[in-house]
N, C-alpha and C positions, 0 to 999 in steps of 0.2 A: 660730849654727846650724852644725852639721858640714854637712861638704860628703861628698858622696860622688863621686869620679870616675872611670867605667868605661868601658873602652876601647869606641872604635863597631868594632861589629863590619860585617863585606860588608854592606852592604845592595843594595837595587836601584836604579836611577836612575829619574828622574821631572823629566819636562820638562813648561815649563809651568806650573808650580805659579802659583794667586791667591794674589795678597797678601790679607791678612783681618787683623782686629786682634792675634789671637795670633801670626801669623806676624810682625806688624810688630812685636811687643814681642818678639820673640825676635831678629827682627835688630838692633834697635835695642842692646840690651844683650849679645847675645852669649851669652848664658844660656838655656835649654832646664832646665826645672822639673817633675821625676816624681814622684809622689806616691805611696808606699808603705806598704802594714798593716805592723807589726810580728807579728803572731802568726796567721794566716792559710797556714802551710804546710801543700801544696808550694805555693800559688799564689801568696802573697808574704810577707816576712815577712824578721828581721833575724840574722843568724847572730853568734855569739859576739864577735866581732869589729867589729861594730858594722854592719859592710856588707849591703846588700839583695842579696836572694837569691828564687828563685823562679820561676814558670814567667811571670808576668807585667811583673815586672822583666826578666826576659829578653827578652822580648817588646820592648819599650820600649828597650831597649838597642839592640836589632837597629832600631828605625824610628829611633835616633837618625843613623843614618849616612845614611838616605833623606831626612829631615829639612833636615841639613844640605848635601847634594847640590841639597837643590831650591831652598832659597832663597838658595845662592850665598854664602855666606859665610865669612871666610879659616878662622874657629876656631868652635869651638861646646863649651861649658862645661856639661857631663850634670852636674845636679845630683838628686841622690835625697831627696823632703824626707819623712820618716816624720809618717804620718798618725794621726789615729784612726777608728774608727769612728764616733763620735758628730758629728766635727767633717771628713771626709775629704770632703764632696759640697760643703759649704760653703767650705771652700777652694778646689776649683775654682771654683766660681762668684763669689769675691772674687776670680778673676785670683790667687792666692798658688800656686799653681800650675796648668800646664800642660796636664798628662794625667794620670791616676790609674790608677796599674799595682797593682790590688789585687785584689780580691777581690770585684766588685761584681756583682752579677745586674742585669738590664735589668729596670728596672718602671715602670709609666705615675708611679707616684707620685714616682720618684727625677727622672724624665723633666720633671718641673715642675721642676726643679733646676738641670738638668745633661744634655747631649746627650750620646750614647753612640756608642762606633766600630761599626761589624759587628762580630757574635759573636768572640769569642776564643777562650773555653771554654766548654762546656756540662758541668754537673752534675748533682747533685741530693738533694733531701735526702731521709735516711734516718735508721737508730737504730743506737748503738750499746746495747748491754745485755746481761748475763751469760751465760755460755756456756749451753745449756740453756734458755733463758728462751727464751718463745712470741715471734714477730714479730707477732704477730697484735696490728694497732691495738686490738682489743675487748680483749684481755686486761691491758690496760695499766691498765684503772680501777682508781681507789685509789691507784693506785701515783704514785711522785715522780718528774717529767718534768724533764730537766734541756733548757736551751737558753740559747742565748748573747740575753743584753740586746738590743733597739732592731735584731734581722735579721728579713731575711724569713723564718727557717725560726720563731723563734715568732711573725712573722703566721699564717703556714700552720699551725701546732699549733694556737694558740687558734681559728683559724675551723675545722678539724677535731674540736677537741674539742666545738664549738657546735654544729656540722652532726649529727656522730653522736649530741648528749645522751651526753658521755662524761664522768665526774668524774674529774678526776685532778690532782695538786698542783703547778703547773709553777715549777720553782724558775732563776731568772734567774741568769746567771753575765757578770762583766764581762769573763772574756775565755776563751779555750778551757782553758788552763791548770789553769785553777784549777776549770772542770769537770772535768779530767780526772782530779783530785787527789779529789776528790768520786764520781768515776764508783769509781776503783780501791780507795776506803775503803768502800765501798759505802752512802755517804752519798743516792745518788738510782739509782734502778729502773731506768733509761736517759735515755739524751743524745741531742737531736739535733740533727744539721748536714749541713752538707755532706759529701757521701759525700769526695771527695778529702781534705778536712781531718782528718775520722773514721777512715781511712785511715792520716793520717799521724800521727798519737795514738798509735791502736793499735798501728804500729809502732815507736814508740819508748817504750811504755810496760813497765813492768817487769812486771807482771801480765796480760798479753796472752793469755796461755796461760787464762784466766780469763775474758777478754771477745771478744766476738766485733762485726763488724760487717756490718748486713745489706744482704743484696745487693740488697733490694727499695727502690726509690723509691716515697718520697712522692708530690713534686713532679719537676718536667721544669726547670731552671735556666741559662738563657743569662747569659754573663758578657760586657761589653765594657770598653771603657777609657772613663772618664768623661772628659769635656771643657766649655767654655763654653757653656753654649745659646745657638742661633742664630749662633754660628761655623761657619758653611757653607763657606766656602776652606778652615779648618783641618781639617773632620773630612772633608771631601774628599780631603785632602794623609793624613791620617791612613787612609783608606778604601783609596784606591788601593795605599799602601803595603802594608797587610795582606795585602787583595787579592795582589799579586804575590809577597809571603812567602808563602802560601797556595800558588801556583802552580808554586814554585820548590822546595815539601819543608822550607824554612824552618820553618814552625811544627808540620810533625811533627816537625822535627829537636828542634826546641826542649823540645815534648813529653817523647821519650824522653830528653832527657837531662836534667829534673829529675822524671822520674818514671820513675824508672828500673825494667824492670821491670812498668812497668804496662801493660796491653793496653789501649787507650781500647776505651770502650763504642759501640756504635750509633751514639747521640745525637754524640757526637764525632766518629766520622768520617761522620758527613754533614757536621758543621759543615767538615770541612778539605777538604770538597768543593763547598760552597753559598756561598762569595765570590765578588762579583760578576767578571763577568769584565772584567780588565786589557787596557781597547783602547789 
């Protein structure tokens, strides 16, 4: 397996910290284990180069240096281990890694799995589809829905299309990519996800002048870091650190500089306001 190794950036200090069992398996070996989507940009994802990139990897970078302040130890070894979707909640929960800096929304069902940090990101899903084309969910019948495999934005489509009685052909994509290769041959009617990922399609697609992405949410989508369930010291140690990133301009810092350009919405700046507070 590559190793990825990225420098710790300032973080905060943190006295005190419980021992707990992830914290003893990271002092014990010395190693610190992040788990990363490959195709999830801006919020995580693998740049040409092989390296993790994004706004949750960056996240995780920054709690590597709090990390290592609190549980005292000479060195600490940032390892980035790329996930998948199908297989990224289960490796946390086999202990094969640490914390999972991706792309996850909080949901009771993932929650039987995998315990989550406070909010990180909030999003939400939307449609991408042809310049001119109606937003209006009712005008969509008939037509070819595109959405990515095994997420919650096609939970949220199929229990949409059941609630309205709306018929429409939802064609499944293993990864954003290769929808978006579909979206610009005009192979499906629209796509949906996440508005930041939709976003970031859009902008780097060559036929953008063609498509457009709407402003209007679906759904309301809180993102956290997954971890162990029932590691209570860890995602405390993991709470408080955010928390004080939060307090400090850290995670708007972080914000603006992999989404550069972007104004966060509402839902976002409450969330960089709604961390508990650091006693």
């Amino acid at each position: 397996m590559k190793r990825f190794l990225m420098p710790l950036l300032a973080g905060v200090l943190l006295a005190g910290a419980s021992q707990a069992q992830t914290i003893d398996r990271i002092k014990e070996t010395g190693v610190l284990k992040f788990g990363y989507r490959l195709d999830a940009a801006p919020l995580s994802f693998q740049t040409e180069d092989g390296s993790p990139a994004g706004y949750s990897p960056m996240v995780c970078a920054e709690l590597a240096q709090g990390i290592l302040t609190a549980i005292q130890i000479p060195n600490l070894d940032v390892e980035f281990v790329p996930v998948g979707m199908q297989d990224q909640f289960e490796k946390v929960a086999a202990g094969e890694i640490d914390l999972l800096c991706g792309a996850s929304s909080i949901t009771l069902g993932r929650r039987e799995i995998v315990d989550f940090s406070i909010p990180t990101f909030a999003d939400g899903t939307t449609v991408m589809l042809p310049v001119g084309g109606s937003e209006s969910f009712a005008d969509l019948a008939g037509k070819k829905l595109g959405v990515r495999r095994e997420s919650t934005t096609e939970k949220a489509l199929n229990t949409t299309l059941a609630s309205t009685a709306t018929f429409a052909e939802v064609v499944r994509f293993n990864d954003h990519s290769a929808a978006m290769t579909a979206m610009e041959n005009g192979e499906i009617d629209a796509y949906f996800g996440d508005q930041s990922i939709l976003a970031t399609l859009w902008l780097n697609s060559p036929k953008r002048d063609a498509i457009k992405v709407s402003n209007n949410l679906l759904t309301v989508e809180k993102h956290g870091l997954a971890m162990a369930r029932g590691d209570t010291d860890f995602r405390l140690l993991i709470d408080r650190l955010l928390s004080a990133m939060y307090a400090v301009g850290a995670m708007q810092g972080i914000f603006q500089q992999t989404l550069p350009g972007v104004q966060p919405g509402d839902i976002h700046i409450a969330i960089f306001t709604m961390a508990p507070i650091v006693e």
